[in-house]
N, C-alpha and C positions, 0 to 999 in steps of 0.2 A: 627463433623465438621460443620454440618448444622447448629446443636443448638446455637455454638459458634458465628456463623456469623449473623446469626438471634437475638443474641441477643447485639453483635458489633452493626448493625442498630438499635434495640432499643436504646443503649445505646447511638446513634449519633443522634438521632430523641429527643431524653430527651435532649441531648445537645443544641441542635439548641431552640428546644423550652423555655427551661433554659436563653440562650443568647438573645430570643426575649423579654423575659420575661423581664430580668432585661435591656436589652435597652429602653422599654417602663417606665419602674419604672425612668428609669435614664431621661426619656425624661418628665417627670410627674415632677419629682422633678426640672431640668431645669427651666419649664419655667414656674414652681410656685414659683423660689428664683429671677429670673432673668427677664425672659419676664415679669412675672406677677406685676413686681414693675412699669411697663413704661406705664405711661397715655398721653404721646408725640401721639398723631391721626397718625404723618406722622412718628414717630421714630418707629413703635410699627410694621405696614407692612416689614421694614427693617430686625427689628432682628427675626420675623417670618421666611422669606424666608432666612437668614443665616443660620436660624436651619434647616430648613430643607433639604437646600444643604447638610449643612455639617454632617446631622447624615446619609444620605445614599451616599455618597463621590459622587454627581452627578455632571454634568459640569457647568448645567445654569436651570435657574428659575426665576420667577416672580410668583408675586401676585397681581391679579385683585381684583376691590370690587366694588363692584355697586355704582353709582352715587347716590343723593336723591330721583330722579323721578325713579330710579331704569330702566331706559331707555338706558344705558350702562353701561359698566364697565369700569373701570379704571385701568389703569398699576400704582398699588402704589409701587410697588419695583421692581427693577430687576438685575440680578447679572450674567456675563457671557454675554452680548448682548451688542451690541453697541447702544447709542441713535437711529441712524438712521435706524438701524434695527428692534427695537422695535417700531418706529414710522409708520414704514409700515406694521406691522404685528398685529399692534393695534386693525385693524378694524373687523379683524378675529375673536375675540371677545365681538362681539355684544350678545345681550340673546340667540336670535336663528343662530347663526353663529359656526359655528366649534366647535371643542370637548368642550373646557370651555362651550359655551352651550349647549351641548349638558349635561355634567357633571350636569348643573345648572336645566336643566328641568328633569333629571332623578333623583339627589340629590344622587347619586352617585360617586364612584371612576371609572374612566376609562384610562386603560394602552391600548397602543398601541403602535405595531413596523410599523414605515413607511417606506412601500416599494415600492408607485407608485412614481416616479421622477415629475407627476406634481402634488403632495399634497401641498401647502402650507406652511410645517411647516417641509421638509423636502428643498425645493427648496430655502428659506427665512432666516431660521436659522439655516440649518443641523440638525437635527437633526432624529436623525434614533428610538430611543426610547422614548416615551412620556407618563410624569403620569398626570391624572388632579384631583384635588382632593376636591371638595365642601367644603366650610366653611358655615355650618349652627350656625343660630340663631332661635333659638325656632321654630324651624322646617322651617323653610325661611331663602334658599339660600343668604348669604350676599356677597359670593366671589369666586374666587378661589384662588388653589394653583398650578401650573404649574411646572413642573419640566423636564428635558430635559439630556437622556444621562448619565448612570454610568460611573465614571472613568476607573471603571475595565470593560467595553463593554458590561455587561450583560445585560439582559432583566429586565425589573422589576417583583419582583414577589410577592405573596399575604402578604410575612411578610413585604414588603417595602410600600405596601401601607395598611395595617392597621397602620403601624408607622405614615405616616405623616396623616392617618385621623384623629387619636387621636391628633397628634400635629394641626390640624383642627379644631376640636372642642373645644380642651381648650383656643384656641387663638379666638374664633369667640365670647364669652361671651367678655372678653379683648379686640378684637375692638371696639366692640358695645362701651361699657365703657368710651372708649377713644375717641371717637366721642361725646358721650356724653358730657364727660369733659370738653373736648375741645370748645362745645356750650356753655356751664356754664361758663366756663372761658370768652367767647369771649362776653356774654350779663353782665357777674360782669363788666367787663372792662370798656363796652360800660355805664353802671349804671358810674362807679366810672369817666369816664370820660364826663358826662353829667352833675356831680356834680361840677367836677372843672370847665366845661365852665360857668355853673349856678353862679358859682362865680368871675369868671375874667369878667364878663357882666355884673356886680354892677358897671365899669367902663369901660368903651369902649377903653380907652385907651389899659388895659393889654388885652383885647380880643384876645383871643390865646395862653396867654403868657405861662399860664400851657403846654398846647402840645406840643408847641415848648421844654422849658425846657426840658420837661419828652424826647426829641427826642434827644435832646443834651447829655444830661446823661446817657442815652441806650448807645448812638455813644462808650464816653469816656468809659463806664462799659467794652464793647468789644472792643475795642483799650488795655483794661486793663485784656484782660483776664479773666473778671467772668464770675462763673461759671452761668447755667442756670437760678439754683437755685436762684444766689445772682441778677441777670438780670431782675427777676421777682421779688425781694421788691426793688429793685431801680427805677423799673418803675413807682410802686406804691407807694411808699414813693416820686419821683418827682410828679405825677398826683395829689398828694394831700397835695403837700410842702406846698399850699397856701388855704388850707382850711379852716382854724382860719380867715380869712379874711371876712367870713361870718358874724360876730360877730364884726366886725368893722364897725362903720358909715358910710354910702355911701357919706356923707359932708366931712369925713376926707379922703377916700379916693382920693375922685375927686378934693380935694381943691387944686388949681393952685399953690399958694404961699407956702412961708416959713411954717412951721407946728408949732403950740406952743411946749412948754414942755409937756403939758398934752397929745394934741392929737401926739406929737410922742411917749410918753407911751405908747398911745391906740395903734397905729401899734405896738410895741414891747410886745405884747399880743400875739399875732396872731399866732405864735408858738406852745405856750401852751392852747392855744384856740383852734388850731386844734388835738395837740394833747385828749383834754378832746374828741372832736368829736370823735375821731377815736379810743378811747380806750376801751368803750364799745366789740368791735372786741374783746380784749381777754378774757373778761369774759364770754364768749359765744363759748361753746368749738365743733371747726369744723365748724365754721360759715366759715371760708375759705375756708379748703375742698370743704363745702356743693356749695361755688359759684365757686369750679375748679381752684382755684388757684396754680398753682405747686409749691407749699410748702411740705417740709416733716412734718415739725411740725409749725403747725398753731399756736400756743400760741408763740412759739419761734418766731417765722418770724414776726409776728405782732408788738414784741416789735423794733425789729430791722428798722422794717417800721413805727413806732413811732420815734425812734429816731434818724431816717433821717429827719423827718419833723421837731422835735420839735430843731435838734440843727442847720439847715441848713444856719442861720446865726450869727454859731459862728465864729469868727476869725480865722485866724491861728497865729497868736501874742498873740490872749488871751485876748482882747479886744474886743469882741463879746458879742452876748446874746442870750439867757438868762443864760447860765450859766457860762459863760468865761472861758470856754474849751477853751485849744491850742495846737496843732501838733497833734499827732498820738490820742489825747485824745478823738477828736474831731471823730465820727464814718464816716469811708471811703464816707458808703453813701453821708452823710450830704453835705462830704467837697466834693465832686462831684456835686452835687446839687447847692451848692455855686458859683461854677464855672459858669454852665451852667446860671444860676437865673442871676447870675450879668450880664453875655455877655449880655442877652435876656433883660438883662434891659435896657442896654445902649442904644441899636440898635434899639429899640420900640420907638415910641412916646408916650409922657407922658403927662400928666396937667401943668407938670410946665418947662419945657423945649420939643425941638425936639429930633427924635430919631439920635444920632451919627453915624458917619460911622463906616463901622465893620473896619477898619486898625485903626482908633482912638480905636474902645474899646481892641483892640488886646493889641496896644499899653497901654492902661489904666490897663487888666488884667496883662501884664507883669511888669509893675510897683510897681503894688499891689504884687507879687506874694512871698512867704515868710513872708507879713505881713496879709493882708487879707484871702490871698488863700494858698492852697497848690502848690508848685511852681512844682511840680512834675508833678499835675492834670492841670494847667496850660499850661506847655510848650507842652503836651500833645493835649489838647487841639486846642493851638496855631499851631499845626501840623495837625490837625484832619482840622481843617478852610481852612487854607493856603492850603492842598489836595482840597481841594472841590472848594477855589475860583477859583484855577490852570484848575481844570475839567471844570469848565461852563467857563473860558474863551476860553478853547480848542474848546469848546463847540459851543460859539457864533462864534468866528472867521471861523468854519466849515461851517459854515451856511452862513457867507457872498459872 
């Protein structure tokens, strides 16, 4: 009977370890199909701290991560807490404050059950069980993981926190990463939009004109629905609709009057002028990646952000240029672009006229809408304005 039961607990002790085994396997493969695809700096804390609520059924958690000067930390996610709750119990950790720091200068895990009624972390957010768990980077603490309270009331125990240290460490290369990315990403930008001001400033008139566009078209992209993905070559195909412009004479630009035949050729270049700029990018495989751009496929994405530029004044009649594209022919970007390009024209001052009022160009893109424009992106548009001029007059009249 001895033998039997002795060997019932081996065989429960095989089990459990068995079960830890393939949770860890199961947590491995995770968030190398899932976590490990998201280069988002702010999305990436999120799906960290869901996993790791949800693979040990606890109630609430957050994840801290150091600031730059490495001088605090920061609540990048949290789930189970209310803002105001979180905002007061923020300060708790600083590097040398409470368990997170503590976790952060020993660079280990620390489980604790709270039992004095004036702890902090039992008086502020309930909590009676607390895991903290270090996320290092090559051997320097970059954060933590905090977790608060099994569903089932248990204590935590050492197979629960080697689980989320492991889910720590694979995720602390992945932030790093994604902060990184996110730097590249935010200095390409800052490059690609130092280029188009470099170009609207061959004329003092358009001065801006690109930003604004590229602000109008983001607006319309999400009023529309696109995805992240599709939000990031729209931004960059408007930032650099007008880059072929470079290649145009600053006389034909700036000229006040009517334009001959020839110099309106020269402007209906401009298109495919910037497309030649900007195509070099695909023959250069990763050159996107390499400046962080969230693209899945860089070759692919580049065409699409070509040919928001190169057709963004074609028609929707079919009267446009350069290649007298019409309706759905015409790529979504473009006739987005279109939209935004013309409002931003009217309502600018120019060399050869003043700038319109925006109910005049409203009125002018409603006109147009079906033959110029897409009347779809239009009235859309025309919605997206009219909210905004409603808001700042809500806005002024507050203030009188």
């Amino acid at each position: 009977m001895d033998e039997i039961t002795k060997l019932n607990q081996e065989l429960e002790s095989l089990t459990k370890e068995i079960s830890h085994a393939y949770e860890e396997l199961s947590l491995i493969y995770d968030v190398s199909t899932r976590i490990g695809s998201v280069l988002d700096a702010d999305k990436l804390p999120i799906e960290v701290i869901n996993k790791a609520i949800n693979i040990l059924d606890v109630r609430c958690g957050f994840l801290l991560l150091f600031d730059e000067q490495r001088s605090e930390m920061i609540i990048k996610a949290a789930r189970g807490f209310s803002p105001e709750i979180l905002d007061r119990f923020k300060g708790e950790y600083l590097p040398n404050n409470g368990l997170a720091g503590e976790c952060v200068r020993k660079k280990q895990p620390i489980v604790r059950q709270i039992k004095e009624k004036n702890d902090i972390a039992e008086t502020i957010l309930g909590i009676e069980n607390i895991m903290c768990v270090p996320m290092i980077y090559k051997e320097e603490p970059i954060g933590v993981i905090v977790l608060g309270d099994k569903d089932s009331g248990e204590p935590f125990y050492t197979p629960d926190t080697k689980l989320v240290f492991a889910l720590a460490s694979m995720t602390s290369t992945m932030v790093q990463n994604a902060r990184l990315y996110s730097q590249l990403q935010n200095m390409f930008l800052s490059a690609i939009s130092s280029l188009s001001s470099a170009i609207d400033e061959k004329d003092n008139y358009t001065l801006g004109h690109s930003n604004r566009v590229t602000t109008y078209a983001v607006e319309i992209g999400k009023r529309m629905n696109l995805s992240e993905e599709k939000l990031g070559v729209l931004q960059l195909a408007a930032i650099l609709h007008d880059v072929g412009k470079i290649g145009i004479p600053e006389e034909v630009l700036k000229k006040p009057g009517k334009l001959t035949n020839e110099e309106w050729g020269n402007i209906k270049q401009h298109p495919d002028k910037g497309v030649r700029i900007v195509e070099p990018m695909v023959e250069t495989k990763g050159t996107m990646a390499a400046f962080g751009i969230n693209l899945i496929n860089p070759k692919e994405h580049i065409k699409e952000i070509i040919s928001g530029i190169k057709y963004h004044h074609e028609r929707f009649d079919g009267h446009g240029y350069p290649a007298g594209l019409d309706h759905a022919n015409i790529p979504l970007i473009s006739r987005i672009i279109a939209v935004a390009d013309a409002f931003d024209a009217m309502t600018s001052k120019r060399s050869y006229r003043d700038a319109l009022p925006e109910q005049v160009a409203i009125e002018e893109l409603r006109k147009n809408a079906g033959e110029q424009h897409d009347p779809e992106i239009v009235e859309l548009f025309i919605k997206m304005r009219q909210e905004q001029m409603e808001k700042e007059a809500k806005r002024c009249s507050e203030h009188l």
